[in-house]
N, C-alpha and C positions, 0 to 999 in steps of 0.2 A: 504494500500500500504506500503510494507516494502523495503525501499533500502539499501542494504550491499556495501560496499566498501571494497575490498582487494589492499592493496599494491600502493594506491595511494597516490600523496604526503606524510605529513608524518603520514598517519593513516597505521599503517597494517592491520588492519580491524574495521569498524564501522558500525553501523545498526542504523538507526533512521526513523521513519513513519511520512511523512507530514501530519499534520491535514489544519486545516483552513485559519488558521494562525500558521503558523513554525517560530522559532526564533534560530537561534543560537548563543550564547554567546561565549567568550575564550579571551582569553590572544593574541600578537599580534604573526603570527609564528605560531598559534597551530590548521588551517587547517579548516578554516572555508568557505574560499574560495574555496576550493578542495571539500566540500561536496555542496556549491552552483552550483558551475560551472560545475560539473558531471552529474548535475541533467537537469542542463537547458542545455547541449551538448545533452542528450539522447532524452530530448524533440523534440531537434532541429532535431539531426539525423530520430528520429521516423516522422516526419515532411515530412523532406525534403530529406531523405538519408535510407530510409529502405519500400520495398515495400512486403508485403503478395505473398508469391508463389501462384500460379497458375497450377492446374494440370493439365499435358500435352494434358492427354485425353477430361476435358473441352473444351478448344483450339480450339482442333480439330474438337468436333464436333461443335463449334461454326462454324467456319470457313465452316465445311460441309456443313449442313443444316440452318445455321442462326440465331438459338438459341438456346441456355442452360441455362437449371436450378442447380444453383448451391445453396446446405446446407451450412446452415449458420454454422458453430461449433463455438458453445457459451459456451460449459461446461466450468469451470475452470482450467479440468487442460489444454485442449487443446489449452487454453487461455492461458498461462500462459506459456505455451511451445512456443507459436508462440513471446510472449512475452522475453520469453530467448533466442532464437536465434537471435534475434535484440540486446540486449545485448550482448550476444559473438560476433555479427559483429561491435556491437558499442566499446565496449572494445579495438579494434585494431587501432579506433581513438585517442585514448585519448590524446595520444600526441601530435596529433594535438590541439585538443580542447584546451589543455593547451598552445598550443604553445611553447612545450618543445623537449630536444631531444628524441629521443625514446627511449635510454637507458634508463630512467628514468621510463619509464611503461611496461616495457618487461614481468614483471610479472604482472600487474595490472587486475583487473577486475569489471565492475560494474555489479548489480546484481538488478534488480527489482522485486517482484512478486504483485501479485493482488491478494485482495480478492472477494468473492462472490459479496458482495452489490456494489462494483465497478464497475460491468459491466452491462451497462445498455443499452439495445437497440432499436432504436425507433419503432416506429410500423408501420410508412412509410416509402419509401423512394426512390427518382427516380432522376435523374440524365443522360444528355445527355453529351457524352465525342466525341471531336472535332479533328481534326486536323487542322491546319493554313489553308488548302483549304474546308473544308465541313463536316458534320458529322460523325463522326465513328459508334459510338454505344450507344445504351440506356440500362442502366442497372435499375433496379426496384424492388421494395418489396411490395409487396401486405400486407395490415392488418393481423399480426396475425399468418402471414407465417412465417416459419425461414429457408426462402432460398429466393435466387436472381433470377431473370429472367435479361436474358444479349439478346440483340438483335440487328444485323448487321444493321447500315445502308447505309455502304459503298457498291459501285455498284461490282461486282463479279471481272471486271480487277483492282481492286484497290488492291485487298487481297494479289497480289502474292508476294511484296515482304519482307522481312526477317524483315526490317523495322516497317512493316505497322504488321506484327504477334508480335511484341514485344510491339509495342504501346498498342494493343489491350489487351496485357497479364497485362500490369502494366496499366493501366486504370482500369481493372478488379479487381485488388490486391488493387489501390488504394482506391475503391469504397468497397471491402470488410474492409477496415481498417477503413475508415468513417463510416460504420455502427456497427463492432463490438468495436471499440474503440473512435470513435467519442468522449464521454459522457467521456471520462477515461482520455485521455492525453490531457491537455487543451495547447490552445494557450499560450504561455509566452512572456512576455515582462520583459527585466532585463535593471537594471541600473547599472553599475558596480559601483564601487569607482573612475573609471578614469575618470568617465561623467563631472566632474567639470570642467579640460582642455580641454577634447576634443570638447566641444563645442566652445570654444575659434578659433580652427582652422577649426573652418566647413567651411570656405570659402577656405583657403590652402587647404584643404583638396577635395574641387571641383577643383579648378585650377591643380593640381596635376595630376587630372584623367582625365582632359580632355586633361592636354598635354599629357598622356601615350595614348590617344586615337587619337590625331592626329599626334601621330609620330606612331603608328603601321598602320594608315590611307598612308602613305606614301609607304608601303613595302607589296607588294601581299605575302608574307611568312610569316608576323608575325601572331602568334595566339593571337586576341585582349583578350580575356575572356581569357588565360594564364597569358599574362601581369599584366591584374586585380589581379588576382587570388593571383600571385607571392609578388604582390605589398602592398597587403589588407587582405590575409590570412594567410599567413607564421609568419609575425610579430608578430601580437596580439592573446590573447589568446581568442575564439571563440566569448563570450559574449562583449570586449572589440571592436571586429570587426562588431557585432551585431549594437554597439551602435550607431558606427562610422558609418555604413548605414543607421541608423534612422536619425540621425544628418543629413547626405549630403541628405537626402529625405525629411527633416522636411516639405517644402514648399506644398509639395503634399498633404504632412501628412493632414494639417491645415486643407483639404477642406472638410472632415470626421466628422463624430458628435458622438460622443458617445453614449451608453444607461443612461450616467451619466448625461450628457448635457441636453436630453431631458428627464428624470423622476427625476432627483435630483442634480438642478442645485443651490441648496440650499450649495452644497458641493464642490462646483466649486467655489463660494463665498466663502467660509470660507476658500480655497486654497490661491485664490488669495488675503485676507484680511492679510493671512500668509506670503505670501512672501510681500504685500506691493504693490501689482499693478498687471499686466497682459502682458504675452508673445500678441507683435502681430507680422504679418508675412504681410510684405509691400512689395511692387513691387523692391524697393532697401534692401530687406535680412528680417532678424528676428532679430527683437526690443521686449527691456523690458521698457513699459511703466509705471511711478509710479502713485500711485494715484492723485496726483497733477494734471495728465497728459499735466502736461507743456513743457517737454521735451520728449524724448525718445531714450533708451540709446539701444549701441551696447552692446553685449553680455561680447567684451571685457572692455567695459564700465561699466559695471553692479557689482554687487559686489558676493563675491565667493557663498554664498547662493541662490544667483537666478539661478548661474550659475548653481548648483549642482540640483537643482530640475526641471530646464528645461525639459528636457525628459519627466520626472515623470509629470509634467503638460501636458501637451503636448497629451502622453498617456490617460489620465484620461481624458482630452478634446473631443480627435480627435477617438481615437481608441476602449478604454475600452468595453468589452460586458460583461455580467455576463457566467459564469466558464470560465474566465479567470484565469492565475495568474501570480499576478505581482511579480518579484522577486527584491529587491533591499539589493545591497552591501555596507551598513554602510551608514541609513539615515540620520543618526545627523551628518552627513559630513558638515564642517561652519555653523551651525546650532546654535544658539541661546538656552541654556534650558528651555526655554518658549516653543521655536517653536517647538525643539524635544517632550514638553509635547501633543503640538496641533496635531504635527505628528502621535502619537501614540491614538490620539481620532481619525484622521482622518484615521486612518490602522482600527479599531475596525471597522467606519462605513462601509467602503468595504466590510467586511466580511460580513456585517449585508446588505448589497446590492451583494453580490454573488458572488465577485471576489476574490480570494487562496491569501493571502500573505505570503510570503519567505523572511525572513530576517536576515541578519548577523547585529550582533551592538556590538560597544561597550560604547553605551550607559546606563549608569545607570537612569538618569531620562526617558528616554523611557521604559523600564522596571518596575519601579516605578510608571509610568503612568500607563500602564497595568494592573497594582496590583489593582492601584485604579480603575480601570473600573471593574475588576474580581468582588471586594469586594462590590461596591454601587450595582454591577447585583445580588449578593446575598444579599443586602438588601433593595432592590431598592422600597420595600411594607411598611417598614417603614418610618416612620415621619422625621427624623432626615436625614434620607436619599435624601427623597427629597428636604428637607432645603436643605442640599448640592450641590446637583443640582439647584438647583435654584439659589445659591447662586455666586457659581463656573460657570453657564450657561454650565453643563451638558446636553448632549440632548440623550435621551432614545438610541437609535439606536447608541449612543458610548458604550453603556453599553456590557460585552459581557461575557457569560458563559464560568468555568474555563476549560467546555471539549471540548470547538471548539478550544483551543491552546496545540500545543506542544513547547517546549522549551526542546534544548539540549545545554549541555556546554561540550566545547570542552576542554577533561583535560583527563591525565592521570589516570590508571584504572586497576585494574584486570579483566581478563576475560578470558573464557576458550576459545582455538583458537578451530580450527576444528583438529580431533585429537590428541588432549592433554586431562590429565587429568587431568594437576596442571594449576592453574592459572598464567597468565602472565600478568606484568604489560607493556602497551602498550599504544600509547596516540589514544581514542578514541572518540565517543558520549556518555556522558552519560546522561541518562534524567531529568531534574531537577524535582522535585516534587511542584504540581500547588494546590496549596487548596482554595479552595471557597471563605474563609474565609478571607486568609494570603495573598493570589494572590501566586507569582514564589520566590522559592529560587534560588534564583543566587547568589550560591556560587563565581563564579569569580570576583562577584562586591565586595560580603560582606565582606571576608575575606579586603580586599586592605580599602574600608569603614574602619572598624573596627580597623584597624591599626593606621591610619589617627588621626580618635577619641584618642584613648588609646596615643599616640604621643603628642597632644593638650592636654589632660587631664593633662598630666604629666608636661608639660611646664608650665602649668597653676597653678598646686600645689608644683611646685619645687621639685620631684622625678624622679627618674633615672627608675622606673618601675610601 
């Protein structure tokens, strides 16, 4: 998977491929949140905001006779095209997504494509799609086949109106996108960098909405789901809004079990040894209990690290499946460099348990963690290696190959734009170089490192260089 960015924030163009674990580094201002939040809007929109056409003659003859068999189109490029026109219609959001003015992305565009081993499609598949009063329609894939069978269950006066033809059209679209890209665009959960407040006001944050709901309750003219809208989407930038629904629904959240919970609750443990105790959720709100468990603290009672990984707990708890991916903005947010070390074992094991992480940092000991996970996986058969672990209480499944990571650092660059022939210096992604051996260069850390050192050195020896 390659994604391009033209003309958003301040990249005028950038290309970088998520692997397993993605990482981007930079300076602060140099657009690392523009290449996050681009990624996790198209998610969203391909979700909840872009449905596969449907051709008209299908339609029809469903509606005729009752059923249609429709071809699956799996090739790549076809893929890839239905894939590009979600992004030209996503592209037209962006300023929303940002929560910026539109001037600001009038030229902009996001750009995805896919490769072959991307697309993978199951070899069943069946699926009954409803209406609030009774069945619509069954759509279905026999073993083996690479087309759908769609079959009416609504009674013949149900079909006639304009309504009930477009349900049936986007049920259809939505059932072909489940099969051909199901496997390709995973679920996401993001943490932004503002999750540390905004959990502080999850209660304002319900009170709020529920007076917007009983003063539109008052007035037969108000549009309730406008009010919402106006009140919770215009403000923050997409994922910011994301988070702020997770937070006022946490209670729900709670009741959910993860695939982590129930096979590797070993790591659910070493969460909460890291922060120090355990989110619970009581019939009066959500409490961080410490391991003492003598008391039990409000959220605004808590202190800024519990506060900041709440979600991320939570998530990992309640929600987590494998191909997931989790996306988080600046984990060593109040963080400890201990705990960012623990952090960066506990992202490794994710990966090694089947869920994508996406991270901006501008941490240097999470990175440095990294290294040492990269470095002990390519020596992990030697003696000395395992002293290490043993020592350090390494555990295998932290360990993690240098080719399931990419890292980009966000810094100025030459690069040929699209017809030019000289190169232009432009701020983009450029890829850090990962070895086995060394783990990641991260230039943005080592240069500022290196300075620091050479500064102390000289103070130390009494020279001006």
């Amino acid at each position: 998977m390659k994604i391009l960015l033209n003309n958003i924030g301040v990249f005028r163009q950038a290309e970088y491929e998520p692997g397993e674990l993605t990482v981007i580094c930079g300076e602060n201002n140099t657009g690392k949140t523009y290449a996050t939040y681009s990624l996790y809007g198209f998610y969203d929109f391909w979700k909840n905001g872009y449905t596969i056409t449907v051709a008209e003659e299908d339609i029809s003859k469903l509606m005729e006779s009752g059923t249609v068999t429709i071809p699956l189109k799996t090739n790549l490029d076809t893929v890839n095209q239905e894939v590009t026109r979600a992004c030209v219609q996503y592209s037209k959001f962006l300023s929303k997504i940002f929560a910026a003015q539109e001037k600001y992305f009038q030229n902009s565009s996001f750009l995805l494509t896919l490769q072959e081993h991307e697309i993978t499609i199951p070899d069943t598949y069946s699926r009954n799609w409803r209406t609030p009063k009774s069945e619509m329609l069954q759509i279905s894939k026999e073993s083996h086949k690479n087309e759908i069978s769609v079959s009416l269950i609504l009674d013949k006066d149900e079909l006639d109106s304009l309504s009930m033809r477009a349900n049936i059209t986007k049920a259809i679209g939505e059932s072909l996108k489940e099969i051909i890209f199901g496997n390709t665009f995973p679920y996401t959960f993001i943490a932004s960098a503002e999750r540390t407040g905004a959990v502080i006001f999850k209660d304002d944050l319900n009170i709020e909405q529920n007076a917007l709901f009983k003063a539109a309750a008052k007035s037969s003219d108000v549009d309730v789901n406008g009010i919402i809208s106006s009140v919770y989407s215009s403000k923050y930038a997409l994922p910011v809004k994301r988070n702020l629904d997770f937070i006022r629904e946490v209670e729900s959240t709670s009741k959910g079990e993860s695939f982590l919970a129930k096979k590797h609750p070993d790591l659910l443990d070493d969460f909460a040894d890291m922060i120090g105790g355990e989110y619970k959720v009581g019939r009066d709100g959500l409490y961080y209990v410490p391991k003492s468990g003598r008391v039990k603290l409000t959220m605004g009672e808590s202190s800024s690290s519990v506060r900041s990984l709440m979600d991320i707990g939570f998530y990992l708890h309640h929600l987590a499946e494998k191909g997931d991916m989790l996306m988080i903005d600046e984990p060593e947010l109040n963080l400890h460099p201990a705990n960012q070390r623990r952090f960066a074992r506990l992202v490794a094991r994710l990966i090694h348990y089947g869920i994508k992480v996406f991270i901006t940092t501008h941490s240097d000991y999470f990175v440095k963690e990294l290294n040492t996970l990269i470095m002990l996986y390519h020596k992990r058969e030697a003696s000395f290696a395992t002293q290490l672990m043993t020592r350090y209480k390494y555990k295998k499944e932290e360990l993690i190959s240098h080719d399931r990571i990419k890292v980009y650092i966000s810094d100025k660059d030459k690069i040929l734009l699209d017809g030019n022939t000289k190169r232009t210096t432009i701020q983009t992604l450029v890829a850090a170089d990962i070895d086995p051996f060394y783990g990641i260069e991260a230039r943005s850390f080592d240069k500022t490192i290196q300075e620091m050192n050479h500064i102390q050195e000289s103070i130390i020896l009494g020279r001006k260089n």
